[in-house]
N, C-alpha and C positions, 0 to 999 in steps of 0.2 A: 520129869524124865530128862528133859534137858540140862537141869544142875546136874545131877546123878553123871550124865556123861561129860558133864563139862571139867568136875572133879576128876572121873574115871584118865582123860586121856591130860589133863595138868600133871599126874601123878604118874604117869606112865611115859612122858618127853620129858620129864624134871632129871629123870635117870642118866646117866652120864655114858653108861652104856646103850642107850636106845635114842644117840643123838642120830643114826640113819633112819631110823623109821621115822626120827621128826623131818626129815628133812624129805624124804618118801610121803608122808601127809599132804608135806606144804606143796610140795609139786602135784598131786590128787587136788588139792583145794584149787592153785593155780589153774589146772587144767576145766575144773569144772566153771569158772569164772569164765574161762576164752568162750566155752561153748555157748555158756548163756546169753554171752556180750551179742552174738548176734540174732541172736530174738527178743524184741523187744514187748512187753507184757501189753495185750488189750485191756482197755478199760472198758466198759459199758458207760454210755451216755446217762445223767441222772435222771432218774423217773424211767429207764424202759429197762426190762429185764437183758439179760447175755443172748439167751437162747436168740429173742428178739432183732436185737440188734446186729447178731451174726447173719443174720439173712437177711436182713434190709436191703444188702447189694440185690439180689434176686429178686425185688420188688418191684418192678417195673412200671406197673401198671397206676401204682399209688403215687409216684411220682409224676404221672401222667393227668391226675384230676384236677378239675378246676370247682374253685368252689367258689358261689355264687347267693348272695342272700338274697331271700323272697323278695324283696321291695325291688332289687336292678333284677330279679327275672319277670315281675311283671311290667316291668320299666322298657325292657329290651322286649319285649314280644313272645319269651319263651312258651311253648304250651309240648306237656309231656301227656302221652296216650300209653296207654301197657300192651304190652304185644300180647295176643292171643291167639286162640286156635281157630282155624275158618276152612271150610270146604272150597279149592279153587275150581274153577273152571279151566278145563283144557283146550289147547290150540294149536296152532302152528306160526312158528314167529320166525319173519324174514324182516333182513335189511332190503329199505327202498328211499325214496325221495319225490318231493311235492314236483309238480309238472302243473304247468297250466295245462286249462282246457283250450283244445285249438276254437272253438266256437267262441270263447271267452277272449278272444286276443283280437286283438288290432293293428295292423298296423297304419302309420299317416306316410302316403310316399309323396311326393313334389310331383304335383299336378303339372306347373310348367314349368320353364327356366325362369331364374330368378335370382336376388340376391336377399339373405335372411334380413330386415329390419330389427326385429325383434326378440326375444326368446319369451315367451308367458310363462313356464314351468320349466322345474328339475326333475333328476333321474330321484325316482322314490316316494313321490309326490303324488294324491290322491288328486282324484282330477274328476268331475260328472260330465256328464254327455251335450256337448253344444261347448265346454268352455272353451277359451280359446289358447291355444298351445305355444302356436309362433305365426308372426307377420313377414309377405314376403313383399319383395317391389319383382313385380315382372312387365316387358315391355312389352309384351305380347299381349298380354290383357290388357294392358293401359291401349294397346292399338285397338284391341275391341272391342275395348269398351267403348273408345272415343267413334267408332265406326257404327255402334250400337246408338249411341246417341245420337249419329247424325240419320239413323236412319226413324230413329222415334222419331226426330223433329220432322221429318220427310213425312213420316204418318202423320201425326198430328194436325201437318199442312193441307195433305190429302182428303184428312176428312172432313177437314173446317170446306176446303172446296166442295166435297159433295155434298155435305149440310145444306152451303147455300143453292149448288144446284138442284137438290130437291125442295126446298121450298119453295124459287120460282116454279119448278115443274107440279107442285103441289097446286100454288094459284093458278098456273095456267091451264093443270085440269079442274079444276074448281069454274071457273068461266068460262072453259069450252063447253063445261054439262050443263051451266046455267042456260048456255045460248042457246045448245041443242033445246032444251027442255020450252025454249021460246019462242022456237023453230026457227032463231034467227040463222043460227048459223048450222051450215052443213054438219051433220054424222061425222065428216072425215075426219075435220077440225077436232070432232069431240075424241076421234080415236086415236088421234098423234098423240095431243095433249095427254093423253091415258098411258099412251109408251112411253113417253119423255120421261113421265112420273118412276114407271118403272123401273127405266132402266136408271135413276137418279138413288134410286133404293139402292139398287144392285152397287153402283156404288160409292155409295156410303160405308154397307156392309165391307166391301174389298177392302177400304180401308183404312177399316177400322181391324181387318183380319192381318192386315200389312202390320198395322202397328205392335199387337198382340207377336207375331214373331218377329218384327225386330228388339223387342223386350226380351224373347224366350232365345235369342243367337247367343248370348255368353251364357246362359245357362246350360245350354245345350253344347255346349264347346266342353262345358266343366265336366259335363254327365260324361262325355265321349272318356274323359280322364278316366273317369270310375273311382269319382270319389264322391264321398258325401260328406257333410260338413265343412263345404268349402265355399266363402262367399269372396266374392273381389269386387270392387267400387271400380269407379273410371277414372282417378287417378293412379290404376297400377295396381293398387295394393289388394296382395289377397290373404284371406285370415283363414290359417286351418284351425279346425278345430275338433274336439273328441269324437268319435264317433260310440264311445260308451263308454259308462260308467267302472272304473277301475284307479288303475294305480300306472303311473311313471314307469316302463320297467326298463325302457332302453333312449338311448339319446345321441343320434348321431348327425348331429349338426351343429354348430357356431353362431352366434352373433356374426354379420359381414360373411359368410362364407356365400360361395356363388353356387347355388345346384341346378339340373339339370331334372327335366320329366323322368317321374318314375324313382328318384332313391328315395330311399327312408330315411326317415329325418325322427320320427320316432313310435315305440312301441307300447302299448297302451294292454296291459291286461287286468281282468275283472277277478278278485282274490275273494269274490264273494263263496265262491264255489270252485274249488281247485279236483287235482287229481292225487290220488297216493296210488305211485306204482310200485312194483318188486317183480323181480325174477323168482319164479317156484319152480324147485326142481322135479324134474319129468315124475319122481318115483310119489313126488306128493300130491299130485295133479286127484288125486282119487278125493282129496278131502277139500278140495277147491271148488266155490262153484257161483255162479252167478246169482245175488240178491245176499248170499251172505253177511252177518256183519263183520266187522272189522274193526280194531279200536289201532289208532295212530298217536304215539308221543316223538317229542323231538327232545332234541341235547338243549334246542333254544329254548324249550319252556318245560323243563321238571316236571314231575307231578303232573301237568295237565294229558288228560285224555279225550282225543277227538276223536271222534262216531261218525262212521259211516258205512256203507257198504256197497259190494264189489260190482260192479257196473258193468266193465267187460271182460273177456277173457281173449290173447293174441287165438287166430286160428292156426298159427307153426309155431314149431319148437324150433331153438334156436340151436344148430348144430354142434356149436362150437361147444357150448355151455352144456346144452340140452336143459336147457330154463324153457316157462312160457312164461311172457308178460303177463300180470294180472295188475288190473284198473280199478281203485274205487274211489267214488266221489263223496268228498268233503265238503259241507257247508260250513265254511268259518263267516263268521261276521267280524269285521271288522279289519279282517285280513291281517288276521297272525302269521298265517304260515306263506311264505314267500317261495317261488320257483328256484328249485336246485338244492331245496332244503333236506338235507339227511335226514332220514325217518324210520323209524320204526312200527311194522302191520304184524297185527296179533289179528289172527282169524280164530274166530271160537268155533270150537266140535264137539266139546263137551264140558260133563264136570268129573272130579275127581271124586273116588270114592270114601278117601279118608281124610282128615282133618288135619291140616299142616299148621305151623309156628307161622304168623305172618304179623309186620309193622306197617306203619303208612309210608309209601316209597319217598317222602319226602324227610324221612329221618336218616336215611341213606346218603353219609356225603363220600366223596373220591379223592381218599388221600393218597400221594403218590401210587396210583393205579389201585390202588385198596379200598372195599367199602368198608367205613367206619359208623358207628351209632353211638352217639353220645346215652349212657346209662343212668338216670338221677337214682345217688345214696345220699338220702337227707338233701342238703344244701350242695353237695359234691356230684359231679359228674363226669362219667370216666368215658375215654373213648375205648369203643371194643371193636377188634374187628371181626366181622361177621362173613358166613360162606352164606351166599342167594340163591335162589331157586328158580321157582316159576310167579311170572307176575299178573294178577289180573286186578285191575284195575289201578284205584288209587294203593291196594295191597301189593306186596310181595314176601315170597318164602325167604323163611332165616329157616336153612339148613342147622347153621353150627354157632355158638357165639350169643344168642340170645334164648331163653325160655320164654314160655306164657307166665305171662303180669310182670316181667320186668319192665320199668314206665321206662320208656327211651322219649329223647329231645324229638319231637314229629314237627315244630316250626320253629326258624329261626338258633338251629344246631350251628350255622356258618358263624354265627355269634361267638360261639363256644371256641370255635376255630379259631379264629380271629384274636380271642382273648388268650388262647393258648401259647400261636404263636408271638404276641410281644410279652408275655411272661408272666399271666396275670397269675393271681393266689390261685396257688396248688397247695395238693395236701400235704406236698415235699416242705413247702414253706411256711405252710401254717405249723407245720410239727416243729421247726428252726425255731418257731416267733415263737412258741409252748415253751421250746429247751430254754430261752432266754430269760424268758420270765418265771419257770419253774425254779425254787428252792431246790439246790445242791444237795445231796447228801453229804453229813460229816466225812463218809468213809469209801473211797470207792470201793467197788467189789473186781477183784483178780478173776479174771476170768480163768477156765479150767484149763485154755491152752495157752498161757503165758509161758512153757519152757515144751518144748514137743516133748515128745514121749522117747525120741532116740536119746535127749540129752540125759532125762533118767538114770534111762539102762546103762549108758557108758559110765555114767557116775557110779551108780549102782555097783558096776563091773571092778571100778579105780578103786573106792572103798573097800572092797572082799581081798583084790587082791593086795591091798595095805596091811589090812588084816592080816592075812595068810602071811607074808614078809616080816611083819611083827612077831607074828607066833611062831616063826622058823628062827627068830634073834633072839626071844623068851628059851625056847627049848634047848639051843647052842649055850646059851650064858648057864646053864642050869646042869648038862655034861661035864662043866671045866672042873682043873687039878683042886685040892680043898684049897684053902685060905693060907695052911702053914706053906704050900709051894709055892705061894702068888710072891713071898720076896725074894726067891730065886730068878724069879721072871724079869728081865728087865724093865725098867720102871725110866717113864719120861722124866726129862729134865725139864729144872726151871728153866722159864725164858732167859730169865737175867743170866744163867752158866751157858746156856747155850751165845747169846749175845758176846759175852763176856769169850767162849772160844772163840767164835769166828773174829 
């Protein structure tokens, strides 16, 4: 078909009378070249079909996978769980934060004046009960003690004297009964001798009761302080020390600094058993109530869930807010959760009646304010983001974004994260490394829209109307005078006569 026209219009511009329609063509061919000039034709990549590769821009998400071989996921810790369907339990979930127990706290203040010697511990520092904290020098106790000292030695003296006054008085009633009893000597004799003795007892006992409080005088100075765990020697120095078993939580004193009776120097709380409080609003107050449990997480530790349950309740409502404080006590071992710690209390009321979408909260990461769940396809693992629900326990609901059995990354997803962001193998560049090493085809394939569809039409439109201009120059040549008129007509001259007049 293509000879056929190629002859057609050689045979049709060869005529000497249809040198405007050629030149009417050439401007139609001209024109439709500009149009094409600025479209340039798509190729498809080799190995992936048109359709394919025109939506790859709208692929997002594949671009976004990481792929990961078996051996570096059991390498890195990965462990993948399938979400499934599970019946939650319902509750009521307020923002709160860890509080010490005030029974649980201590504080150590500065029994006398003094100056710090020492420091024994830091702010944060676990500490049991008797250790010793900080050394102080005070001259006040060095004066009492040394005043303490001279008064034992005053006892000591006291009673070494009435020791020996009762053993004379001892012998001398011993020989005034023997005498009596010989009849040498007078009754009287035997009856003094019997007083002396006594009253050589009597004191002994004094003192020995003298020396017993001049031992108990700085003890009893200490006590008036109202402290406990505080010992001081008679060179001055006095040692505080814990009065329970806890943690560091405050520290306000120096090395060398001078204090004075009565400031705190430092604060001492026991994180064996803390408080989790929240504000509950007046209208919820009906599903509140004391012995309840309660399950607490914090932003410091993921995934874990601490148990306890609600202890007190404020007896006012707080006007401003129209909250009441609710209390419950947490046994932590080992003292995770710290005072001032942001928390969250889920109070249990029920269960739900139907069965929701839920994964383990710890597959749940926050990327720019988003929760994302990494999805394993094969070796590939894609981040998806997911709308949350309600959470009980180590579960929480996926609203949107996940079905049951799709396996999500539940330990060890920040891996994924991590590997994302410095650029590791995604499925964007596993498919680059594929095109690389894939065999070309001989031939590309022209995709369907290498020339739009407007430049067609106008072409379309330029050809008909070439057409139509041709068959209007056919039909005029084919009207004209017969053949014997045409040497009447004027007839061009050669170049050379024309040359030749001018």
């Amino acid at each position: 078909m293509q000879n056929i026209n190629r002859v057609f219009f050689s045979l049709l511009l060869d005529q000497p009378e249809y040198r405007i329609t050629q030149r009417m063509l050439k401007t139609v061919v001209v024109s439709l070249l500009l149009l094409g000039a600025g479209t340039s034709p798509t190729w498809a990549h080799g190995g992936h079909d048109d359709d394919k590769f025109q939506g790859a821009e709208n692929n997002t998400h594949s671009a976004e996978q990481i792929t990961v071989a078996p051996d570096i996921q059991r390498a890195i810790g990965l462990k993948v769980l399938p979400a499934k369907e599970q019946t939650l339990t319902t509750g009521l979930q307020v923002n709160g934060q860890i509080e010490a127990i005030p029974g649980k706290t201590a504080e150590v203040n500065a029994p006398v004046s003094g100056r710090v010697l020492r420091l024994s511990v830091q702010p944060g520092q676990a500490v049991k009960s008797g250790q010793s904290l900080t050394v102080l020098d005070s001259s006040e106790i060095r004066t009492l003690a040394v005043e303490t000292e001279r008064a034992q030695a005053q006892g000591r003296t006291q009673i070494a004297q009435a020791q020996a006054q009762l053993r004379l008085a001892q012998s001398n009633y011993e020989r005034a009964k023997e005498l009596v009893n010989l009849k040498i000597s007078p009754r009287k004799d035997y009856e003094v001798a019997e007083a002396e003795l006594r009253q050589a007892e009597t004191e002994l006992e004094a003192a020995r009761t003298q020396l017993k409080l001049s031992n108990a005088l700085l003890n009893n100075r200490l006590a008036q302080l109202g402290q406990r765990g505080v010992s001081a020697r008679s060179d001055g120095r006095v040692v505080l020390a814990s009065p329970i078993t806890g943690m560091v939580a405050d520290q306000k004193v120096t090395a060398g600094e001078a204090v004075e009776p009565g400031k705190m120097l430092f604060k001492v709380v026991s994180l064996g058993q803390v408080w989790a409080t929240a504000q509950v609003y007046e209208k919820d107050l009906s599903r509140v109530q004391v012995g309840q449990p309660v399950e607490v997480v914090t932003q410091s530790y993921p995934g874990k869930i601490f148990k306890g349950r609600i202890s007190s309740l404020d007896s006012t409502i707080n006007p401003e807010t129209r909250t009441l404080a609710v209390r419950a006590i947490l046994n932590i071992p080992g003292g995770l959760l710290k005072p001032a710690m942001f928390a969250t209390l889920r109070l249990t009321t029920g269960k739900r009646s139907q069965p929701v979408t839920v994964i383990p909260r710890s597959a749940v990461l926050d990327i720019d304010g988003k929760p994302v769940v990494y999805v394993q396809n094969g070796d590939a693992f894609e981040p998806i983001q997911v709308i949350l629900g309600q959470s009980d326990g180590p579960w929480i609901e996926v609203k949107d974004g996940v079905f049951p059995g799709d396996r999500v990354v539940s330990e060890r997803a920040f891996q994924l994260r991590a590997q994302a962001l410095k650029g590791g193998t995604s499925a964007e560049k596993a498919t680059e490394a594929e095109q690389k090493t894939a065999p070309q085809p001989a031939q590309k394939n022209f995709a369907a829209q290498a020339l739009p569809v407007w430049v067609w039409g106008m072409g379309g439109i330029l050809l008909l109307l070439g057409a139509f201009l041709a068959g209007m120059r056919v039909a005029k040549q084919n009207n004209s005078p017969p053949a014997s008129n045409i040497s009447n007509c004027p007839t061009e001259e050669p170049d050379s006569v024309v040359r030749s007049k001018r």
